[in-house]
Residue frames relative to the residue before (quaternion, step in Angstrom):
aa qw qx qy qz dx dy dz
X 1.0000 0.0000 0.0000 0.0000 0.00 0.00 0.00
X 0.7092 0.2282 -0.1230 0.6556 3.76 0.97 -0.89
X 0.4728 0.6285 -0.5977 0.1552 3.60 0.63 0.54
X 0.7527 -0.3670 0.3634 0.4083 3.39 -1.28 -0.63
X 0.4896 -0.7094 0.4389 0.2538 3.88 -0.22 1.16
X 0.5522 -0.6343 0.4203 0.3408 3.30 -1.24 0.79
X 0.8843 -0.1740 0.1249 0.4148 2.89 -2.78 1.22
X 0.8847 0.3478 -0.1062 0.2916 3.05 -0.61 -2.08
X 0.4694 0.7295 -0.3094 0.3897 4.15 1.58 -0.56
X 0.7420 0.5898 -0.2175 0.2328 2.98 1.00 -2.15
X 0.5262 0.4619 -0.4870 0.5221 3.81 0.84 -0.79
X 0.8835 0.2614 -0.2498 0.2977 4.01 -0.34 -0.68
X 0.7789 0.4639 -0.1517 0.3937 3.79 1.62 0.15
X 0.2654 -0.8020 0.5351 0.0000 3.27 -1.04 1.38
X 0.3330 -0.6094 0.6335 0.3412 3.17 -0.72 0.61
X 0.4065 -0.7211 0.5361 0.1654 3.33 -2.04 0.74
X 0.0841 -0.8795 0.4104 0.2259 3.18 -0.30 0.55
X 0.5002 -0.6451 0.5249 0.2411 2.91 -1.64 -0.02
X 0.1576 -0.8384 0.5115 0.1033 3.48 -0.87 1.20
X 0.2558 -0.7006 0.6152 0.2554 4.23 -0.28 0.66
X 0.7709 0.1913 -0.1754 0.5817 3.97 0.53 -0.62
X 0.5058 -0.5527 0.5441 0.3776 3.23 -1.68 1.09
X 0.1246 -0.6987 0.7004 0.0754 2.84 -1.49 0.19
X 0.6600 -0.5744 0.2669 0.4040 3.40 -1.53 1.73
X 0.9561 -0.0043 -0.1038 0.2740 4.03 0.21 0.16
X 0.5588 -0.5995 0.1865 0.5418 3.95 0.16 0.72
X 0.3724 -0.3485 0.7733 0.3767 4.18 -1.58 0.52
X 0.0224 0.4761 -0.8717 0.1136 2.38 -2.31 1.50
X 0.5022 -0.6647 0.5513 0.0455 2.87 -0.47 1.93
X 0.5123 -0.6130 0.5494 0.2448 4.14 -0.69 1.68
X 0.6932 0.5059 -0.5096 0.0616 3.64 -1.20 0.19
X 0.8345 -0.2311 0.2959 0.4033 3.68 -1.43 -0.50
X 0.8128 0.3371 -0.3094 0.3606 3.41 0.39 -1.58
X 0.6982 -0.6243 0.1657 0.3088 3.61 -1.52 -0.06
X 0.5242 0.4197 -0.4464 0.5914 4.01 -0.71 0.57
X 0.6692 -0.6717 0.2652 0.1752 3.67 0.74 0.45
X 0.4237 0.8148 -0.0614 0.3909 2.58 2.71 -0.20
X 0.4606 -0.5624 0.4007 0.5577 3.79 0.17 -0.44
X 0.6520 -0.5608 0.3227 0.3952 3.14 -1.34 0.88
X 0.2875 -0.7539 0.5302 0.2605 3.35 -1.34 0.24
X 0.4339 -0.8134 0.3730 -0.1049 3.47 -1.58 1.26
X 0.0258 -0.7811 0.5601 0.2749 3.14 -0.25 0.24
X 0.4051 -0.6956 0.5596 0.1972 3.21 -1.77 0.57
X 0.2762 -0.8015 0.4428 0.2918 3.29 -1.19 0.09
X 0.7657 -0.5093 0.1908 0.3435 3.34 1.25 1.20
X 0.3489 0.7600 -0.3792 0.3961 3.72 1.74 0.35
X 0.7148 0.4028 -0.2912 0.4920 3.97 0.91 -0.21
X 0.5561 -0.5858 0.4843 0.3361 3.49 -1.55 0.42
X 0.2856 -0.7072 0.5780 0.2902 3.77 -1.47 0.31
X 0.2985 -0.6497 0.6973 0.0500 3.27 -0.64 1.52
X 0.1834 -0.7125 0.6772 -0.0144 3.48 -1.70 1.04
X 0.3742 -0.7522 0.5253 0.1354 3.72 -0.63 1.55
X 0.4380 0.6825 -0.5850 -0.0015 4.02 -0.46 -0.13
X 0.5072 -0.5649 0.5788 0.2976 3.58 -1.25 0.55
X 0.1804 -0.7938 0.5615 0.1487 3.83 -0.77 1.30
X 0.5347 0.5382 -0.4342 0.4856 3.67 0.86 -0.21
X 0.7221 0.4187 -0.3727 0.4055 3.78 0.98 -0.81
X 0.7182 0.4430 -0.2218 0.4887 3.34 1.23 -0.44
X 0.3829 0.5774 -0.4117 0.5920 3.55 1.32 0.46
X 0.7811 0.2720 -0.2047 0.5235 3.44 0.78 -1.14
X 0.7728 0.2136 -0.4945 0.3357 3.29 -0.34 0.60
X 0.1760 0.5815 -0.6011 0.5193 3.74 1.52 0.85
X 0.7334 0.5415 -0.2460 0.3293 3.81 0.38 -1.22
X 0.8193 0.3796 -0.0670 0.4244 3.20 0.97 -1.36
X 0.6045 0.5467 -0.3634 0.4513 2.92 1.92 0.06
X 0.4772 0.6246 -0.3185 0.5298 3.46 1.78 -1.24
X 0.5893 0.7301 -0.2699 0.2162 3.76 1.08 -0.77
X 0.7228 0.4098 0.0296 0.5557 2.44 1.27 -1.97
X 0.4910 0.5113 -0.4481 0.5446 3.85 0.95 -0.09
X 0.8161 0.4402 -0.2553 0.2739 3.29 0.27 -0.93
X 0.2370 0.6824 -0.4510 0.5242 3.55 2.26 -0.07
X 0.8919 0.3608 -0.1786 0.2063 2.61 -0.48 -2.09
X 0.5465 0.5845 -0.3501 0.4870 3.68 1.13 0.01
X 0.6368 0.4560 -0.3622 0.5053 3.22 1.18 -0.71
X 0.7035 0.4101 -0.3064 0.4930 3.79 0.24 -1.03
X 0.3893 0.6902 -0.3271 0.5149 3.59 0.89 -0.38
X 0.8776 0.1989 0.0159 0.4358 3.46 -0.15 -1.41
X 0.5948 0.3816 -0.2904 0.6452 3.64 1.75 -0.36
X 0.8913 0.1226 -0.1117 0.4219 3.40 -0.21 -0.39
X 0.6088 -0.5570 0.2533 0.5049 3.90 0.84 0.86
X 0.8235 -0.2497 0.3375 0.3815 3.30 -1.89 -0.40
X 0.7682 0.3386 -0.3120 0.4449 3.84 0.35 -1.50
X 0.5974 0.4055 -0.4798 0.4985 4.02 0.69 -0.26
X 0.5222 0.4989 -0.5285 0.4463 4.19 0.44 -0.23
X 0.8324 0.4540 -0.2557 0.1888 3.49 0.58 -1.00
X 0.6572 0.4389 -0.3041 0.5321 2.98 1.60 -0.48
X 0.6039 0.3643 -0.5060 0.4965 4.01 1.05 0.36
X 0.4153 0.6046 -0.5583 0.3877 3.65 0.86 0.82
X 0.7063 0.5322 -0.3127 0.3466 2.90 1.03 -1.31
X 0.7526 0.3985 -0.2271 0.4724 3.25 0.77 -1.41
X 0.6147 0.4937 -0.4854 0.3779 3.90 1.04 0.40
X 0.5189 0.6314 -0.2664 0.5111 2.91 1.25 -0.40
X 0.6305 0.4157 -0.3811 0.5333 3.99 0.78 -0.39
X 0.6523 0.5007 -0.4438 0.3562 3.51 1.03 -1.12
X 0.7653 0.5299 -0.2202 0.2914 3.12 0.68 -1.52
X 0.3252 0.7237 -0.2948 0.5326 3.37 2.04 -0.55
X 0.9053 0.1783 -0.1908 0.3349 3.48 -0.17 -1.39
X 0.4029 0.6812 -0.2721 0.5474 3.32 1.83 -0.42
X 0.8122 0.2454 -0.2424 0.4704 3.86 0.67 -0.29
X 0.1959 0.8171 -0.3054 0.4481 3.15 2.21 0.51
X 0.8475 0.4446 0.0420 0.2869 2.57 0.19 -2.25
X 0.8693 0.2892 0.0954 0.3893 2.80 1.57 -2.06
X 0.5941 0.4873 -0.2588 0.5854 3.22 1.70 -0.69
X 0.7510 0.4463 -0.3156 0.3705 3.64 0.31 -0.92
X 0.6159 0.4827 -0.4983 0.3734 3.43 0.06 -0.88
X 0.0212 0.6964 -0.6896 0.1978 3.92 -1.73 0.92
X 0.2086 -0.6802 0.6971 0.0889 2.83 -1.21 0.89
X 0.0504 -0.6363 0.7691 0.0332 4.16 -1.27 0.75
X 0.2756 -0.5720 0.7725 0.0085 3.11 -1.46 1.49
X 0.2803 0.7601 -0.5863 -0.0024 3.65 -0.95 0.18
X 0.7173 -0.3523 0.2229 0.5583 3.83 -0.99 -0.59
X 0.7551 0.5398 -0.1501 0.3405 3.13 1.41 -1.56
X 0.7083 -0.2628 0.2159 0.6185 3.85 1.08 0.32
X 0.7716 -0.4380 0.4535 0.0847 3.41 -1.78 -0.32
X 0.0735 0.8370 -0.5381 -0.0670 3.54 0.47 0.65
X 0.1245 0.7473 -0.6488 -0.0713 3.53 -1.16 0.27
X 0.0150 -0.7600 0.6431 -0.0929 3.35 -0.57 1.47
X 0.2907 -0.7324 0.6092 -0.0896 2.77 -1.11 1.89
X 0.6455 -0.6675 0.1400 0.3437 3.90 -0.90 -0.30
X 0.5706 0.5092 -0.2033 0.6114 2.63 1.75 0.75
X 0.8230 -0.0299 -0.0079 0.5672 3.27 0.54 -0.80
X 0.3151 -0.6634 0.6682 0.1189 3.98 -1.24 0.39
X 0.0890 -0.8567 0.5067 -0.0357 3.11 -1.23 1.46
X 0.2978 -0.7418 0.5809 0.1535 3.79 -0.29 0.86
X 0.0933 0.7118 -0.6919 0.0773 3.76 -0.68 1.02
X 0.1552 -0.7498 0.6217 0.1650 3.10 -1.02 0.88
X 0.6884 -0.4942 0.2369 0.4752 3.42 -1.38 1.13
X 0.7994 0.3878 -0.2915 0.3543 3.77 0.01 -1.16
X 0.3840 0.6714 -0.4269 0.4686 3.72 1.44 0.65
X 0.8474 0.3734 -0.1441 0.3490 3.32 0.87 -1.42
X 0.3299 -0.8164 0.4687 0.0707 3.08 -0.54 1.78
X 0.7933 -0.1249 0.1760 0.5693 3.89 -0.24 -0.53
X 0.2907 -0.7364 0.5955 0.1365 4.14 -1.26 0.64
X 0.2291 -0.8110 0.5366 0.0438 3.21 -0.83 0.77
X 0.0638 0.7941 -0.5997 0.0748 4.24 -0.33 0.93
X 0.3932 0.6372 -0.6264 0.2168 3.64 0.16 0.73
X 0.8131 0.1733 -0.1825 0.5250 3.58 0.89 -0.64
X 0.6327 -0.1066 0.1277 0.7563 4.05 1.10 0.11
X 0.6883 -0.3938 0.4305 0.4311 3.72 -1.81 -0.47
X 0.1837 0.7262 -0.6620 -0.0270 2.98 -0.92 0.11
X 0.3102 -0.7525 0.5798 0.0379 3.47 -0.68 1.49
X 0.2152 -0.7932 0.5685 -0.0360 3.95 -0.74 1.67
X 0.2014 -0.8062 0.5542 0.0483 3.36 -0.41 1.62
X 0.7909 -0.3244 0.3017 0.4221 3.66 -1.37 0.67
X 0.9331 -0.2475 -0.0656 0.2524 3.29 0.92 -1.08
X 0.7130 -0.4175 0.0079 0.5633 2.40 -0.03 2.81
X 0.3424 0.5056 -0.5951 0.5225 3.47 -0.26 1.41
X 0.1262 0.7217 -0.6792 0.0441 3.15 -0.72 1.15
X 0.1937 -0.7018 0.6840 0.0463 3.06 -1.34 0.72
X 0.2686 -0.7984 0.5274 0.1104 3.88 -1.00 1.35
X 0.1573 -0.8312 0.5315 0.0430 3.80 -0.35 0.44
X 0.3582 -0.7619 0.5040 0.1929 3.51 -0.17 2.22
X 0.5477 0.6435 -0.4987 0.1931 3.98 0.87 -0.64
X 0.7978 0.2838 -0.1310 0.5155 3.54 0.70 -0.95
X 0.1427 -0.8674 0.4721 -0.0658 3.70 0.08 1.21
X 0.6483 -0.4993 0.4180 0.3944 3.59 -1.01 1.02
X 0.1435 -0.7052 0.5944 0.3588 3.63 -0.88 0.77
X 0.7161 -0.4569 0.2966 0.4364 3.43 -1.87 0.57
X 0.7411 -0.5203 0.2800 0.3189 3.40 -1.80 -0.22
X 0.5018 0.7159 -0.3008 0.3810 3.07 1.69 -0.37
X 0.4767 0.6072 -0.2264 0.5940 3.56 1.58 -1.63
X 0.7444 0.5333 -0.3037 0.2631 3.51 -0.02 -1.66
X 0.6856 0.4107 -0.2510 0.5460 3.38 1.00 -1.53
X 0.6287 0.4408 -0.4517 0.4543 4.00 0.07 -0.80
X 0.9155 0.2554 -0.2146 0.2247 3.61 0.58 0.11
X 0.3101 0.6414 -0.3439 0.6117 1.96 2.26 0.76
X 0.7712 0.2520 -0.2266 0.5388 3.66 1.25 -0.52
X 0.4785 0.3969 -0.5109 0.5937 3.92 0.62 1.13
X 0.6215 0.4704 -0.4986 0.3793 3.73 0.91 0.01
X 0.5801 0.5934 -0.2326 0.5072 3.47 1.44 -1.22
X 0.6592 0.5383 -0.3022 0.4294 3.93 0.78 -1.21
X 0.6941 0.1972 -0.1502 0.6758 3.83 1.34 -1.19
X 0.0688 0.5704 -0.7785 0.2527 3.40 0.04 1.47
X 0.8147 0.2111 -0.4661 0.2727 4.11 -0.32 -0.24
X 0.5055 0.5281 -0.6321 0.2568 3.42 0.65 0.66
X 0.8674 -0.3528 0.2635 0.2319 3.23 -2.03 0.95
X 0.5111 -0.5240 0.5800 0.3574 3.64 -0.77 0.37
X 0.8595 0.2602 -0.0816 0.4324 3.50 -1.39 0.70
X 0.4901 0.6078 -0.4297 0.4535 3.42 1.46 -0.41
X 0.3762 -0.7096 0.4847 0.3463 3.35 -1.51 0.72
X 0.1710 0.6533 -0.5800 0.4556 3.60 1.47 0.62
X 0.8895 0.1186 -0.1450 0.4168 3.15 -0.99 -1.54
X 0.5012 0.5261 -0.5367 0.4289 3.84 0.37 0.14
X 0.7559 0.2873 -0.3968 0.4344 3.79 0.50 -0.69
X 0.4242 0.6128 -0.4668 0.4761 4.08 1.27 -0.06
X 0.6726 0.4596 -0.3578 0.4565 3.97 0.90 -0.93
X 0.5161 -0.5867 0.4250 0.4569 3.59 1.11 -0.31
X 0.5839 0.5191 -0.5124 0.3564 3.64 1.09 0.42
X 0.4009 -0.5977 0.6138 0.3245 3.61 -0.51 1.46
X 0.2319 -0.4314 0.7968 0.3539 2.98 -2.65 -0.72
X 0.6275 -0.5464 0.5071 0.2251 2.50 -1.83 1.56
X 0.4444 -0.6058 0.6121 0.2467 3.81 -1.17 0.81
X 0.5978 -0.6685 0.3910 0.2070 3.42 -0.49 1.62
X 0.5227 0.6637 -0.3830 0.3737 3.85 0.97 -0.61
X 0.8670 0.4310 -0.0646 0.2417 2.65 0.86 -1.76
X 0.7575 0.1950 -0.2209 0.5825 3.01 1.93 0.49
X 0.0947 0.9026 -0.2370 0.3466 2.79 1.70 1.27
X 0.1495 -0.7808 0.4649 0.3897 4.16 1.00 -0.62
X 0.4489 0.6889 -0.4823 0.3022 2.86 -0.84 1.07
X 0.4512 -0.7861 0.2928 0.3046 3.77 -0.61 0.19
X 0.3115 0.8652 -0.3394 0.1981 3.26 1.65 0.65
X 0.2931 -0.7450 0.5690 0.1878 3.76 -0.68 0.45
X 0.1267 0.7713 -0.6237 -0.0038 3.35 -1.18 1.11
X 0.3404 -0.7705 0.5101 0.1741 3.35 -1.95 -0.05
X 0.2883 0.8498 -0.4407 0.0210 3.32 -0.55 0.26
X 0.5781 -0.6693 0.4154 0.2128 3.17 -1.54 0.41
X 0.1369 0.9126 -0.3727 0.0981 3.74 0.09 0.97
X 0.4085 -0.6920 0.5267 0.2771 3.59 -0.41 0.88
X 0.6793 -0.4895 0.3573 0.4138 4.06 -1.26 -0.02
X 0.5084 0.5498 -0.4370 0.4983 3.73 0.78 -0.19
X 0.8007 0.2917 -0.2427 0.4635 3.31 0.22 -1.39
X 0.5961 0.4921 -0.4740 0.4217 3.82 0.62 -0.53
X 0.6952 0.4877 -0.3871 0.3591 3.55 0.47 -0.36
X 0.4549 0.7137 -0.3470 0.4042 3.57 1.74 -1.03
X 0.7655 0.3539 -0.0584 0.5341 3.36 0.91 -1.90
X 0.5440 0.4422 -0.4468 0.5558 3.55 0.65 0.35
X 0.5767 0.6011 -0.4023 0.3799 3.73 0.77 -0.72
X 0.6760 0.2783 -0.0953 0.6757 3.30 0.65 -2.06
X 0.7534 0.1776 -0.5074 0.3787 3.62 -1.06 0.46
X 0.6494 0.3945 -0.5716 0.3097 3.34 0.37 0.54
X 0.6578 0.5632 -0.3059 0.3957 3.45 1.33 -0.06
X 0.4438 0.7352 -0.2387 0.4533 2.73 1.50 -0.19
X 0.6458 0.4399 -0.2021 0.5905 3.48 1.12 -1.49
X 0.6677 0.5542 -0.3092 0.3892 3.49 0.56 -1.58
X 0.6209 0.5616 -0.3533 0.4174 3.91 1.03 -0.85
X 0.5765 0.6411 -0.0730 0.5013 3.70 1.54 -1.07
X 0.5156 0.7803 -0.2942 0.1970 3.53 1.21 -0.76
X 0.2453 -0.7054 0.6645 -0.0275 3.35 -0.93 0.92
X 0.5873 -0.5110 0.5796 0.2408 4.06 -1.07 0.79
X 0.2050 -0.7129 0.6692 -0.0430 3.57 -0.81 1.55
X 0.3877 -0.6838 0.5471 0.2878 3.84 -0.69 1.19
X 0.5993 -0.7062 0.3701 0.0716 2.96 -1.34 0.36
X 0.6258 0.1966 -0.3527 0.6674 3.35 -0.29 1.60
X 0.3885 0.6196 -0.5531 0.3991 3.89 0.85 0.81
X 0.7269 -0.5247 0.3543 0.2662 3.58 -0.59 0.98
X 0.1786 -0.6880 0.6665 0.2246 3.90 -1.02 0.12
X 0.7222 0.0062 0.2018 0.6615 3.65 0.90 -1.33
X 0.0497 -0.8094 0.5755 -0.1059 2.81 -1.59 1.50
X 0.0424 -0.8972 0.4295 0.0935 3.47 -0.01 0.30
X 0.1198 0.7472 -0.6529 -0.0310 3.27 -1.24 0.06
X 0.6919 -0.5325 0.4480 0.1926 3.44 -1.99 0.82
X 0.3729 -0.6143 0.6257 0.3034 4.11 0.03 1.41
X 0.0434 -0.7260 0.6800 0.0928 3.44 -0.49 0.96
X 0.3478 0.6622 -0.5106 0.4240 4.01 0.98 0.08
X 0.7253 0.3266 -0.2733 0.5409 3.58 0.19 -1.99
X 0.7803 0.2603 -0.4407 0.3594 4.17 -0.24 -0.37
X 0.2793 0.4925 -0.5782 0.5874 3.87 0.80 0.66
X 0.9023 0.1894 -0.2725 0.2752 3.56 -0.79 -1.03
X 0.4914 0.5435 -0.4821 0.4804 3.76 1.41 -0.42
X 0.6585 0.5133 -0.3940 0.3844 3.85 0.39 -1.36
X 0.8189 0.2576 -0.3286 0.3937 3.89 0.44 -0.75
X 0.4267 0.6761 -0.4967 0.3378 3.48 1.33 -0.16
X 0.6080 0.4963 -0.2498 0.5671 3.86 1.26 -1.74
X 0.6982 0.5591 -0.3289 0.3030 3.89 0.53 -0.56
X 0.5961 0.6350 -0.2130 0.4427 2.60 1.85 -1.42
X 0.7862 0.3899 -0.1925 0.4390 3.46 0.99 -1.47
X 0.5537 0.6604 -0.3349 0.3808 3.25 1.08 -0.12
X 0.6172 0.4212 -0.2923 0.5969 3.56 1.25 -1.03
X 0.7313 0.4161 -0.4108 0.3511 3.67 0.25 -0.68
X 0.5540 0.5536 -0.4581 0.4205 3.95 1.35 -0.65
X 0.7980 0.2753 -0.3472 0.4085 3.65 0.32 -0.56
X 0.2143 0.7106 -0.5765 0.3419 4.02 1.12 0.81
């Protein structure tokens, strides 16, 4: 899965790496195509689409929403109808900005490149864009050129996680370099074989930044091994503004605003 790409690949392919510590300027991954990046490709739609979301973040605002209903019933029933309405409003902003933060962000693996949709904006990265990954403070995905782009789906795991695997990395210190022993002790998972498997299958899962980068590693090689000539003047990275989440912030602030001056 992380080996070395076939005979006929090698003249146009780099492996990508992964970096745990910033470093003083962006990997730009050696090849032909443009931003200094590996060439870019079209696919023809042979791999599964694997879906990033953070379940603790989405556990918690199941929490904070069940939360805030359960205010407003209280003030509601203590203090009449017009105090229920204005702690609707203002639950409703919390819970609003809380599913901002926590529900939306995702990651889509697919043939066609890399989505990372954050709460604000949604990025399209096609594979031969993405230059080197960065997980010391959260993901952060390094384009060809030095553009980085940070993705809220796969969050730093806490300190507790950090250190237990920070000590099974130290405990299997005598397995072999390159082993997939001491590579999962370094905190680099293996990619679960499905998920870069051919086939048209659709998964989820729940992955901290170590491992989102693992599975971003091997399924982009994976596609890249598959490649097919991209025409020319087809995008690397596109973006655009979740016009959904500013719809729902604007009426949330609208919402509380008419009810503050009730």
């Amino acid at each position: 899965m992380f080996g070395a790409v076939s005979a006929g690949s090698a003249g146009l392919l780099m492996p990508i790496h992964r970096l745990a510590e910033p470093c003083p300027g962006p990997a730009v991954v050696a090849g032909p195509g443009r931003c200094g990046g590996l060439r870019a490709v079209r696919h023809n739609g042979d791999v599964p689409t694997v879906v990033v979301r953070s379940l603790p973040a989405r556990a918690g605002t199941v929490i904070v929403a069940v939360s805030a209903v359960i205010v407003v019933g209280a003030v509601t029933l203590s203090d009449g109808p017009a105090y229920g309405l204005r702690a609707a409003a203002w639950s409703a902003l919390v819970t609003g900005v809380v599913w901002l933060l926590w529900w939306v962000p995702e990651l889509v693996l697919d043939a066609d490149g890399l989505t990372v949709r954050n709460a604000w904006r949604s990025h399209v990265i096609r594979w031969g864009a993405v230059a080197s990954l960065r997980t010391r403070w959260g993901l952060e995905v390094v384009i060809g050129a030095g553009r980085i782009v940070r993705a809220s789906a796969a969050p730093r795991p806490g300190g507790v996680r950090t250190s237990l695997r920070e000590r099974r990395r130290i405990r299997g210190g005598r397995a072999g370099p390159g082993s997939r022993a001491s590579h999962a002790d370094a905190g680099l998972h293996p990619v679960r074989e499905e998920y870069v498997t051919p086939g048209n299958g659709h998964y989820r899962a729940s992955l901290d930044c170590g491992s989102a980068a693992d599975l971003i590693e091997g399924y982009a090689r994976a596609v890249l091994e598959r490649r097919e000539p991209l025409e020319t003047g087809t995008p690397e990275v596109s973006s655009r503004l979740n016009t959904g989440a500013v719809v729902v912030a604007g009426g949330l602030l609208a919402a509380v605003g008419a009810v503050s001056l009730l």
